[in-house]
N, C-alpha and C positions, 0 to 999 in steps of 0.2 A: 099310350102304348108305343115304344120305340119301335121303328121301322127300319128293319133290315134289309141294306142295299145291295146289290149285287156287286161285288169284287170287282174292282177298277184296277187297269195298268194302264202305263206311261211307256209313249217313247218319246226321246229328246232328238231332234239331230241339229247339230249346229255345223251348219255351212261354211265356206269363207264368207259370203255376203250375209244370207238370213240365219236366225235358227226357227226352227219347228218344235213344238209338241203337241201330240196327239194323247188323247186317251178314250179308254176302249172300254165295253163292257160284255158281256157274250152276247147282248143283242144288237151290238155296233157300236158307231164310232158319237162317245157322248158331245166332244169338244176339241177346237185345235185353234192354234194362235201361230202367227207368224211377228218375228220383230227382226231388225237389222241386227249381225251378231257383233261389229264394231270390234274393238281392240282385246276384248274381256270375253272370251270362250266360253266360261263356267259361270261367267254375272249374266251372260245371255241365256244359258242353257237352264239356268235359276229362274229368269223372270220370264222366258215364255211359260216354264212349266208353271209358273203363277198363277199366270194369264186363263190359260190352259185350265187349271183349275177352278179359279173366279168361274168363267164361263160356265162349268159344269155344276158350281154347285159343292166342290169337294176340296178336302184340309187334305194336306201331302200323307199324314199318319192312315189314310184309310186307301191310301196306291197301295198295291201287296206287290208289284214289283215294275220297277224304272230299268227301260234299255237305252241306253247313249247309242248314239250313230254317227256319221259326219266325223270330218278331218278333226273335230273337236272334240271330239268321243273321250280322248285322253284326257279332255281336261277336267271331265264330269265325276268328278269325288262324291257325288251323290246316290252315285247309279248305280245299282245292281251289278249288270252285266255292259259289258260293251262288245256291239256287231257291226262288223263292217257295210258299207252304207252299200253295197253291191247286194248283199244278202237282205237288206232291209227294203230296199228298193222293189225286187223282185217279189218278196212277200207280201209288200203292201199294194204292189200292181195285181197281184193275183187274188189280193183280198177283192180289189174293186171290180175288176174284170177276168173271170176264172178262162176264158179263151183266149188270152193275150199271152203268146209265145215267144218274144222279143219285146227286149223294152232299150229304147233310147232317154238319155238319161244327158240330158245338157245343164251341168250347175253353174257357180260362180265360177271354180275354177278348172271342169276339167270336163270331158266328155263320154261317154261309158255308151256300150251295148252289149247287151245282156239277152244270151238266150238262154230260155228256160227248157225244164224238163216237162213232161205231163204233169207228174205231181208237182208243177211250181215249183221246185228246188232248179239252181243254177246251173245249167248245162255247162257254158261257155260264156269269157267275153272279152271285148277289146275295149282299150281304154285311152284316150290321149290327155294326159297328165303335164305333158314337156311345153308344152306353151298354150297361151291362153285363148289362140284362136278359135273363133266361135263359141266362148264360152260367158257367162253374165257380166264379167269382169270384162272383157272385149268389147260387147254391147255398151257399155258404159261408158267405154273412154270414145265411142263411136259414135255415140248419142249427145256429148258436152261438143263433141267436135263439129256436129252437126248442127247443135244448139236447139235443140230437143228434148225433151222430156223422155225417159225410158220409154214409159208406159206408152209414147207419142209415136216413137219408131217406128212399129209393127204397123200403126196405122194409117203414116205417111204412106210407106212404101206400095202399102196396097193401091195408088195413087198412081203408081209407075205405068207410063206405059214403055220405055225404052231405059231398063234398070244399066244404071252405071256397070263399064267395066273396071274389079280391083284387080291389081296386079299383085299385092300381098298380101297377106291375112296374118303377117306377125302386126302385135298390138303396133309397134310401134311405128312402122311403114305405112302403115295400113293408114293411121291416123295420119300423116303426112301426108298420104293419097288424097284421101278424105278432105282435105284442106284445098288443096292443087286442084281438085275436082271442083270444088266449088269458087274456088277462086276462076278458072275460066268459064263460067256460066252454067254448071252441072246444077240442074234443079234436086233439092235434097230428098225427093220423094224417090228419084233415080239413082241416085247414092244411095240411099237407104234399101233400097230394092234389091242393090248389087252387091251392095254387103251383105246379103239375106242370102242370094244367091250362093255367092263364097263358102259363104260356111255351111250351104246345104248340102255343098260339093264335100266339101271336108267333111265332115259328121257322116253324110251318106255314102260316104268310100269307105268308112271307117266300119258302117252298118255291113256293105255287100262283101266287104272283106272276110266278116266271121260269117256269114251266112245269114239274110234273114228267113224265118219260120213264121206264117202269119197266122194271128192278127199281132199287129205292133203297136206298142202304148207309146207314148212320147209325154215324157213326165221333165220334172225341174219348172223353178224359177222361167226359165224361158220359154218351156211350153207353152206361155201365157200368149206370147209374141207372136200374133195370129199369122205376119207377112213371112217370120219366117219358118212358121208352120206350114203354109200353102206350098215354101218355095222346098222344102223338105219333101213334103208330099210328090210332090211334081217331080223333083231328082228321082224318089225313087218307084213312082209310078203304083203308089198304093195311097190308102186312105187311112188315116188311123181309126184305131177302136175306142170306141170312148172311152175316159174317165170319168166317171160322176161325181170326183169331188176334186176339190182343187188339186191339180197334180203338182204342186210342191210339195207339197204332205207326204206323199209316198214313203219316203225314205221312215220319219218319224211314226206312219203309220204301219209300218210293216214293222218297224221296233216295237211298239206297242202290240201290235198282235204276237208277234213272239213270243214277249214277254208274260201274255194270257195264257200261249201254249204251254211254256217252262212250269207256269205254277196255277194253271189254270184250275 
């Protein structure tokens, strides 16, 4: 007897750094894969949805529809529809947590906060795009300089008891700071601390600037980044709401729910 599955959709978002996809079925989320998106847009936004796949169990001819998201969204010839990763974001926060009225949103390259409506659609939001402070891409050139592993950053710092002062937060001072700090005897847990600091400052000015409405999700790539989750936290005197499932996904999981509602 052949068995009839339930209608599967995809979202893709490819990052500057990673791409995502997710896919979905109307009783949740079956599978989702993360890979580095490298030089190749469209060879990434292909072989996470692969992945993506593999895991679930399912061939691409039985998706009934693909949403592209992410800076890379153009380059997905593959894909149905393409939506902006602001709209994707807020969807897929609201998928995981339906009381989450503000979402911060720290990627590779750029920083976003997003306030929503009741019904989850996008109120408002601010976005810093013009340089890469405090974003994944900053984190990294922060973490070689330091001589650290990403993943190791967030958890030196927690380590701090007297976090380094920066004096800039462009990539490339910042990293020259970073150097000079440690060159006269700055322990890297206090570096790393004060760089968490910086950019909690920056992100969280950028947050009370549009207004926040709580609860606040705090999704991306660096959400992951527990130290500079605390030191977020503490700038702006709240707690985040949970996410129950990795919040890099967001962006490619609210494409994938979209893409349920279009032709669900």
């Amino acid at each position: 007897m052949k068995i009839i599955r339930e209608p599967v959709f995809a979202g893709i978002d490819v990052g500057s750094l990673t791409a995502k996809a997710v896919l979905v079925d109307k009783g949740g989320i079956l599978s989702h894969a993360i890979i580095d998106t490298g030089a190749n847009p469209e060879k990434a936004g292909k072989t996470v949805f692969d992945k993506a796949l593999g895991k679930a169990g399912y061939r691409r001819e039985e998706v009934r529809q693909i949403v592209g998201t992410g800076y890379g969204r153009v380059s997905l010839s593959f894909v149905d529809k393409a939506i902006t990763e602001l709209t994707c974001h807020a969807k897929g926060v609201r998928y995981l947590n339906r009381g989450i009225m503000t979402v911060i949103d720290i990627g590779g390259q750029d920083s976003k906060v997003i306030r929503l409506n009741r019904d989850g659609s996008m109120a408002d939001f601010a976005m810093n795009d013009r340089c890469a402070a405090g974003t994944g891409r900053f984190l990294e050139v922060m973490a070689r300089a330091l001589e650290v592993g990403l993943e190791e950053l967030g958890r030196i710092s927690l380590r701090s008891r007297k976090p380094s002062l920066i004096n800039s937060m462009c990539t490339v001072f910042a990293e020259s700071e970073v150097i000079s700090l440690l060159a006269s005897g700055e322990e890297k847990e206090d570096v790393a601390a004060g760089l968490h600091l910086g950019i909690a400052k920056r992100v969280g000015n950028l947050a009370k600037r549009l207004g926040i409405k709580e609860r606040v999700g705090f999704v991306g790539g660096v959400a992951k980044n527990k130290g500079l989750r605390d030191a977020l936290e503490s700038f702006l005197g709240i707690g985040f709401a949970p996410i129950v499932e990795d919040p890099q996904i967001t962006g490619a999981l609210g494409a994938a729910v979209l893409a349920s509602e279009t032709h669900g």
